[in-house]
N, C-alpha and C positions, 0 to 999 in steps of 0.2 A: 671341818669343812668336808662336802661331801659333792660330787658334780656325777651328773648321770651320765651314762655312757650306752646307746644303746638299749635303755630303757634298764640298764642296771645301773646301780649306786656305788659307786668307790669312792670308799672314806680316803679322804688325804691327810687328816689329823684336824685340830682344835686352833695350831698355831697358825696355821693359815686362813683362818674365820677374818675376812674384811679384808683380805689381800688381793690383788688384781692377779689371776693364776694364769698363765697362757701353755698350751701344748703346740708340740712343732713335731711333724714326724722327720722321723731320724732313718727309720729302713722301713720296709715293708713290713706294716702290723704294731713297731716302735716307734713311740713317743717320748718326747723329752717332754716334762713337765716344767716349766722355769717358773721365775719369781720373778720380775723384770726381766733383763737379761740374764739372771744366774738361774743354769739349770740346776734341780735340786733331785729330781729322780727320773729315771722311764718308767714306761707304763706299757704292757704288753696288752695288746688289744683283745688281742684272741685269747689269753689263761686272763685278762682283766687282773692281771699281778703287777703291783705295782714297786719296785726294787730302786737300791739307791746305784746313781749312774756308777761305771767304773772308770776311778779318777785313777 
């Protein structure tokens, strides 16, 4: 699964192909990507890098 961002592409993986994916920003330029309610990673706007949260 892949969702454009600013006219660029970031892959989020295969295992989310058909999944309802929602982003919520968390600071200025961070996002939490969730799955329902479970977030599963952020997503830096600006480096477009996408890291798993720190649980």
């Amino acid at each position: 699964m892949a969702v454009c961002w600013w006219q660029h592409v970031v892959f989020l993986g295969r295992a989310l192909a058909g999944h309802n994916v929602g982003f919520e920003e968390i600071a200025d330029g961070v996002w939490a990507i969730q799955v329902g309610l479970q977030p599963i990673a952020h997503f830096d706007a600006r480096t477009r890098h996408v890291s798993a949260p720190p649980w």
